[in-house]
C-alpha positions as CSV (number, residue, x, y, z in Angstrom):
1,X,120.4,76.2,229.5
2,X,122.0,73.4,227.6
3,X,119.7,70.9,229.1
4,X,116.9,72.3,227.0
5,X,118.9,72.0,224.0
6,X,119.9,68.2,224.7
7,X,116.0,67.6,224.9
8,X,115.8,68.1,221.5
9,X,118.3,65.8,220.1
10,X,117.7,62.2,219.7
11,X,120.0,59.8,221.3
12,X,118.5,56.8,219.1
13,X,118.9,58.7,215.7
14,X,122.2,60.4,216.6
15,X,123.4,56.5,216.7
16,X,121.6,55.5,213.5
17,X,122.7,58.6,211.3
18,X,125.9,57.9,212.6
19,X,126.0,54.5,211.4
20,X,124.4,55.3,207.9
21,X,127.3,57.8,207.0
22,X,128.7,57.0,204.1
23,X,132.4,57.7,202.3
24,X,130.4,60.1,200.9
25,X,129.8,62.2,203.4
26,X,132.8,61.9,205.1
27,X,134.8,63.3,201.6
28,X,132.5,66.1,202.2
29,X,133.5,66.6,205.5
30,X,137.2,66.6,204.9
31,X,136.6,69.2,201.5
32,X,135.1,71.9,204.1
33,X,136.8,74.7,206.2
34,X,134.3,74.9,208.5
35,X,132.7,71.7,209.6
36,X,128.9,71.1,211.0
37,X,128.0,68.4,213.8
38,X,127.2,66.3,211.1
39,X,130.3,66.7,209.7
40,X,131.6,65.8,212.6
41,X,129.5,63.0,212.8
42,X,130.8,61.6,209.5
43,X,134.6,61.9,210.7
44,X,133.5,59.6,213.6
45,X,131.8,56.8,212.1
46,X,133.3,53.3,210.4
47,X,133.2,55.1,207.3
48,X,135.7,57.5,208.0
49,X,138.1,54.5,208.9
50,X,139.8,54.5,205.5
51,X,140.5,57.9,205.7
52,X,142.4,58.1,208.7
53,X,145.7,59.2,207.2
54,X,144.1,61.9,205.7
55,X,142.5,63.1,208.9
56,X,146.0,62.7,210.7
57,X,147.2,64.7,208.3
58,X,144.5,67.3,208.5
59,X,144.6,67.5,212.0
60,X,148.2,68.2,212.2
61,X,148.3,70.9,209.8
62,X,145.4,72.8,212.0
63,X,147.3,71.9,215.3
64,X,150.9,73.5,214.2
65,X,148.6,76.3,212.6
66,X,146.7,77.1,215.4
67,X,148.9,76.2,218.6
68,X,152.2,75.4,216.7
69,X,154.8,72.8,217.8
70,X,154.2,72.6,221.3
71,X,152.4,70.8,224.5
72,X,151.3,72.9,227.2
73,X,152.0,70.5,230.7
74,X,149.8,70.5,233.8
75,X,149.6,68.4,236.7
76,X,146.7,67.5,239.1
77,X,146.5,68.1,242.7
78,X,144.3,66.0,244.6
79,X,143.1,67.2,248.2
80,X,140.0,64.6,249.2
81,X,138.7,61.5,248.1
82,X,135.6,62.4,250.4
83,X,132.5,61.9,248.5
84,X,128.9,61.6,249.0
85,X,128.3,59.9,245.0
86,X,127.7,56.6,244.7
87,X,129.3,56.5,241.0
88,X,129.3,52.6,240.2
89,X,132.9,53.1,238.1
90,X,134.6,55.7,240.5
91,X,137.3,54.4,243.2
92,X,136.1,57.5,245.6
93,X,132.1,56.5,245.7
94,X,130.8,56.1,249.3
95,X,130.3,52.2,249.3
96,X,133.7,51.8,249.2
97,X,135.3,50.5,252.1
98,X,138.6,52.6,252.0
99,X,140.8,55.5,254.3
100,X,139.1,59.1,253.5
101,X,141.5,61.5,253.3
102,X,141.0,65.2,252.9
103,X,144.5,67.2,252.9
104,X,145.3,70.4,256.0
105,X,146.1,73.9,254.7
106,X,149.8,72.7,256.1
107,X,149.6,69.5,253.7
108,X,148.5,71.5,250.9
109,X,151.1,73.6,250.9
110,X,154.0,70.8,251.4
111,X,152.0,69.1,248.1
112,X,151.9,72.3,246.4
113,X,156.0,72.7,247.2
114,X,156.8,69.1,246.4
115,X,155.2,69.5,242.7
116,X,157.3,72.6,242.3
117,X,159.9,70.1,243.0
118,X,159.1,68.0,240.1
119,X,159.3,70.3,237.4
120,X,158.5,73.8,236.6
121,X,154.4,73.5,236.5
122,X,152.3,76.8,236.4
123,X,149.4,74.6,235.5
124,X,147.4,73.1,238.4
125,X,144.4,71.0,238.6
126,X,142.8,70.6,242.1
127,X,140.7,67.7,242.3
128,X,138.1,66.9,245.0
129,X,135.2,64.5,246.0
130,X,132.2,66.0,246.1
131,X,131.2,66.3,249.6
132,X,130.3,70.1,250.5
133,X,130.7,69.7,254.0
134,X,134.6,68.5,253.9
135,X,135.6,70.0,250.7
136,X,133.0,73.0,249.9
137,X,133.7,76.3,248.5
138,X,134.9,78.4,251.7
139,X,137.9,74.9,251.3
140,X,138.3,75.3,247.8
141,X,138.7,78.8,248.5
142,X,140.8,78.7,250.9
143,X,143.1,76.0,248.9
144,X,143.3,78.3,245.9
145,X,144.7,81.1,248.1
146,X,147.6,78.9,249.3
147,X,148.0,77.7,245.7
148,X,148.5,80.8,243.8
149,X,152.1,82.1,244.9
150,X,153.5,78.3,244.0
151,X,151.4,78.2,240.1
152,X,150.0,80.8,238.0
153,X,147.0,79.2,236.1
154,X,144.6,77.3,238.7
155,X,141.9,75.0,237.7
156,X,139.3,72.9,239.0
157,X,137.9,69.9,238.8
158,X,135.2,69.2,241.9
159,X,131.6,69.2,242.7
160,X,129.3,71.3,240.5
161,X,128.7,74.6,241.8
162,X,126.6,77.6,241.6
163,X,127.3,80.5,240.0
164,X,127.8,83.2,242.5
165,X,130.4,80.4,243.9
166,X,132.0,80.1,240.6
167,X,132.4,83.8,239.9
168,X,133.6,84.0,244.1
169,X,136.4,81.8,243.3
170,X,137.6,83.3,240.2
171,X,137.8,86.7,242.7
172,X,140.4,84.1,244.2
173,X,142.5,83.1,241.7
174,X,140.0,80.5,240.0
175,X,141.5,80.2,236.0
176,X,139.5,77.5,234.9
177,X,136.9,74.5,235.7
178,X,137.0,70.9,234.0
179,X,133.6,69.1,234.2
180,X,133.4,65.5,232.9
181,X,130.1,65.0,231.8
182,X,130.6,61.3,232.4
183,X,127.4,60.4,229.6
184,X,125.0,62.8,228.3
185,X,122.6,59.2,227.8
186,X,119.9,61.0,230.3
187,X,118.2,57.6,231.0
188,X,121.5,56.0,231.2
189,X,122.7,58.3,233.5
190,X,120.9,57.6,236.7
191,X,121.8,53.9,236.4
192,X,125.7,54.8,236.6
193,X,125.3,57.4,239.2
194,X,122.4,56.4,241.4
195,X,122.7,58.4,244.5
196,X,124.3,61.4,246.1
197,X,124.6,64.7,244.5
198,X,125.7,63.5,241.2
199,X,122.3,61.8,240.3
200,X,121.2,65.5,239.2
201,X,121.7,65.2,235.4
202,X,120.7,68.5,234.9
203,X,122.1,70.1,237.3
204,X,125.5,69.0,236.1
205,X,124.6,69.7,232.6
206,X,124.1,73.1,233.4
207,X,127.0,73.7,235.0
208,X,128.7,74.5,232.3
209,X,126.2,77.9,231.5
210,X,126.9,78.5,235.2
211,X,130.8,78.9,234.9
212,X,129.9,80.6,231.6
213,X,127.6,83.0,232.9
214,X,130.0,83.7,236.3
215,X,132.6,84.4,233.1
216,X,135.2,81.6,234.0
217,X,138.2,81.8,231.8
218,X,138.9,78.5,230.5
219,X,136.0,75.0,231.0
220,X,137.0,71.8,230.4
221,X,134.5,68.9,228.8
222,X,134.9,65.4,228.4
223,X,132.7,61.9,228.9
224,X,133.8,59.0,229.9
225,X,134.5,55.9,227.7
226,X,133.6,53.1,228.9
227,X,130.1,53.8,229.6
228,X,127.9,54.4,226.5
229,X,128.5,54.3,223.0
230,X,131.5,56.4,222.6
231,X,130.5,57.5,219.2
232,X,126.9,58.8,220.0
233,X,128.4,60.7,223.2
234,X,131.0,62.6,221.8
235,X,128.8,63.7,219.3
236,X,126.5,65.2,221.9
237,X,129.8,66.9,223.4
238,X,130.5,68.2,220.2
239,X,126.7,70.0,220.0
240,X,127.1,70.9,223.3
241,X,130.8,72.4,222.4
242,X,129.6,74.3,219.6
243,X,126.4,76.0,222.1
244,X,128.8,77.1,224.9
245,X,131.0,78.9,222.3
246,X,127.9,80.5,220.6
247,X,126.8,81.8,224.6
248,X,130.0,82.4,226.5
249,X,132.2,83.4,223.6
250,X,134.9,85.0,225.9
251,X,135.8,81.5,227.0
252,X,138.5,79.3,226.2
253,X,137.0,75.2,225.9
254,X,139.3,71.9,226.4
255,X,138.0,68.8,225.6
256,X,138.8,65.2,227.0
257,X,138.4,61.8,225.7
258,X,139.3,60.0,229.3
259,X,139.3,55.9,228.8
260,X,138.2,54.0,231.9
261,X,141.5,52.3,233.7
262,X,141.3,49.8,236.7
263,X,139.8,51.1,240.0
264,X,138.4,50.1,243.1
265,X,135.2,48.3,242.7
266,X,135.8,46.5,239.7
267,X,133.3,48.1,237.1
268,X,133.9,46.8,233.8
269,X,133.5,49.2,231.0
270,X,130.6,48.4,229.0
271,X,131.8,49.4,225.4
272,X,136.0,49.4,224.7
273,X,137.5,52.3,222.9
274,X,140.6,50.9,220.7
275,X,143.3,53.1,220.5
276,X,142.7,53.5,216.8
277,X,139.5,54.2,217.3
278,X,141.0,57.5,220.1
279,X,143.0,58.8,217.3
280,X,140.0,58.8,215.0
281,X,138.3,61.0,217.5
282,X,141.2,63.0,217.9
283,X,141.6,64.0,214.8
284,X,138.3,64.1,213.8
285,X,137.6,66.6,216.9
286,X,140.4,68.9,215.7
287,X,139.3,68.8,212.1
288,X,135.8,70.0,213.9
289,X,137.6,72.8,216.1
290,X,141.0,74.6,215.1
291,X,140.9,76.5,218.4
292,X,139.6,73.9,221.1
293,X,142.3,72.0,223.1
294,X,142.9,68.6,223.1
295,X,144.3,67.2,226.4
296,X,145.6,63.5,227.3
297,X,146.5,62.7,230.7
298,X,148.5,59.7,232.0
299,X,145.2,57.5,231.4
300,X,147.0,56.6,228.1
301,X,150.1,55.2,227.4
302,X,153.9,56.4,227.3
303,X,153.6,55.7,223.3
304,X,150.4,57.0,222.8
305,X,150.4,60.3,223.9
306,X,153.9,60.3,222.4
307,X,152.3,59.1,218.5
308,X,149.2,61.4,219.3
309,X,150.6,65.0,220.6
310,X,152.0,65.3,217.2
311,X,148.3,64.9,215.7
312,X,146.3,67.0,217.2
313,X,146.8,67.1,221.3
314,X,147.9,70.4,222.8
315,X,148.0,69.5,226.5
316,X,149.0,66.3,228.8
317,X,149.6,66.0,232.6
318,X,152.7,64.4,233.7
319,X,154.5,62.9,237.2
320,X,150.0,63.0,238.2
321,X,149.5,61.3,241.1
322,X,145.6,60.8,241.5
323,X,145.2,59.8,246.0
324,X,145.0,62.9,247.8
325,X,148.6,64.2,249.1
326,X,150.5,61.3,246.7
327,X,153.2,63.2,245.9
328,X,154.3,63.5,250.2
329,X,151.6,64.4,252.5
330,X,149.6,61.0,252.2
331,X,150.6,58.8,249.5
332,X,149.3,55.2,251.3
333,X,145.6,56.7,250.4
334,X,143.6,55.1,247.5
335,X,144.0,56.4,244.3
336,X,140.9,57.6,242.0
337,X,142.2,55.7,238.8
338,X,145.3,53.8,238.2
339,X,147.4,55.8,235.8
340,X,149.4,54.4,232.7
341,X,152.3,56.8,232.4
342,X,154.5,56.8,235.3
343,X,157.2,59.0,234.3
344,X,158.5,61.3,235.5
345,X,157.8,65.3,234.6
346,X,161.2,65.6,233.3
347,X,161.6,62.1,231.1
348,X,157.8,63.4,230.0
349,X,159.7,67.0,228.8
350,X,162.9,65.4,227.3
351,X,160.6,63.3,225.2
352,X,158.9,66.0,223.8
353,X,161.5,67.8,222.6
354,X,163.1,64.8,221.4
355,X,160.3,65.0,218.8
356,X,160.6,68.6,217.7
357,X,158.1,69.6,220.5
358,X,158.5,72.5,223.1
359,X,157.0,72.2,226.8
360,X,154.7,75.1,227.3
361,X,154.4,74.8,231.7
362,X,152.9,78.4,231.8
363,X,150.0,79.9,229.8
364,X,148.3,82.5,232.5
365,X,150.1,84.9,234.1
366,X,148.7,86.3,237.8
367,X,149.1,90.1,236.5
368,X,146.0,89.2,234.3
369,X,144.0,88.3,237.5
């Protein structure tokens, strides 16, 4: 298990070394092929801030090698903000005062037709609270089965699970799993996610060798800025990366750089990540990995994405409305985040080929099922 692996690596020395590199080191970096954690490192840190050009460059040139001029689109589907955590940053922790809403077989389906509405999504992300006894697996289950003849690729992003549950729903149409790892700061942790199910650092660590091991086709990563030092935690993602693809090589991987944005309970972030500093990461993370795919969701700005998808990111949502049945079963309930980019699917699409870009809404066919 990863969690083993983690043990060994210093959080206090990752942050030093990091801080030490030199322009040195990160001109090494950039003359390799095939680049080490510590590579990586390099690209990351203040000293690699003179060489950003470079690394934009570098990262688009591996992008259009590897994916080619395109952005695959997805779109997230929330069915409950019903949750047990007590997660001092989220909108959906328990102490919050709000409306609970959990979405009916018959509201799922009207969701699932109104996004078909939208735009022509194959790409879905169903997002839950965690709180087994309203949205467990026999519900997830049970969603993906009413999901499936609307989108062909289905992901999730909910509670982590075991693996016999894992490898059950990928029997029912389960495509892929996104995990945020929030921190992997193991002391830091517990302070940010005090109670409920969620206070297990290990047991969401692991998840990840569980969707592995149940062979899941595609697992999603990411931590959340805003907590720790931004640096120090992507470079444990990027170790942690690097030991999934070494065990569950069959897998595809999809990493996520999500910056905190305004929710209820007014946590402020403790460190702010510029958005020069989330192209640095981009480009240093695809400098790191040809193959892994970058996705941006409507966290981040209209111009952003549109300046960034060229330099590295291969996948953004669009049109994502993040309250449970928000695009017509329920949209008075509370969102989880408040999102950036509000456009629509379509004004999303036409900007993308406006830049040279193709839309990619379908990358999983059911016949492979």
């Amino acid at each position: 298990m990863f969690s083993e692996e983690l043990s060994k690596i210093s959080w206090d020395d990752t942050t030093s070394r990091i801080g030490a590199m030199t322009a040195r080191d990160v001109e090494a970096a950039l003359s390799k092929e095939v680049l080490s954690v510590d590579d990586f490192m390099a690209l990351i840190s203040p000293a690699a801030v003179p060489y950003l050009e470079i690394m934009a460059q570098r990262a688009q040139h591996y992008t259009q090698e590897r994916f080619g001029k395109v952005i695959s689109m997805y779109i997230p589907l929330y069915l409950s903000n019903a949750c047990t955590n007590f997660c001092v940053y989220c909108g959906f922790q328990y102490a919050n005062k709000i409306k609970r809403t959990t979405l009916t077989p018959e509201q799922i389906k009207a969701e699932c037709e109104a996004i078909r509405r939208l735009g022509p999504f194959e790409n879905l992300l169903i997002v839950t609270g965690e709180f087994p006894s309203v949205a467990g697996v026999d519900y997830l289950e049970q969603a993906l089965h009413i999901a499936r003849p609307y989108f062909n690729n289905l992901s999730i992003e909910v509670m982590p699970l075991k693996q016999q549950d894992y490898l059950r729903l990928t029997k029912s149409g389960l495509n892929g799993v996104v995990c945020f790892q929030e921190t992997y700061h193991r002391d830091r942790y517990k302070v940010y996610h005090p109670h409920g199910m969620k206070s297990n650092f290990e047991w969401r660590l692991n998840g990840y060798d569980r969707m592995g091991a149940a062979g899941v086709h595609k697992i999603g990563m990411g931590v959340l800025i805003g907590l720790e030092d931004w640096r120090t935690d992507i470079t444990m993602m990027a170790h942690h990366l690097r030991y999934l693809q070494k065990h569950y090589w069959r897998t595809r991987f999809s990493v996520n750089f999500p910056r905190m944005r305004p929710a209820e309970g007014h946590f402020q972030p403790n460190v702010v990540m510029t958005d020069k500093e989330l192209a640095q990461v981009t480009f240093a993370f695809r400098i790191f990995d040809h193959d892994v795919d970058i996705s941006y969701s409507t966290r981040e700005s209209p111009k952003f994405r549109a300046n960034m998808m060229k330099l590295g990111v291969t996948s953004m949502s669009a049109g994502s409305k993040t309250e449970p049945g928000g695009y017509v079963s329920t949209p008075e309930a509370l969102e989880q985040f408040t999102v950036s980019d509000e456009r629509t699917p379509a004004e999303v699409a036409a900007e993308i080929r406006a830049l040279g870009y193709e839309t990619v809404w379908k990358d999983w066919d059911k016949i492979f099922d």
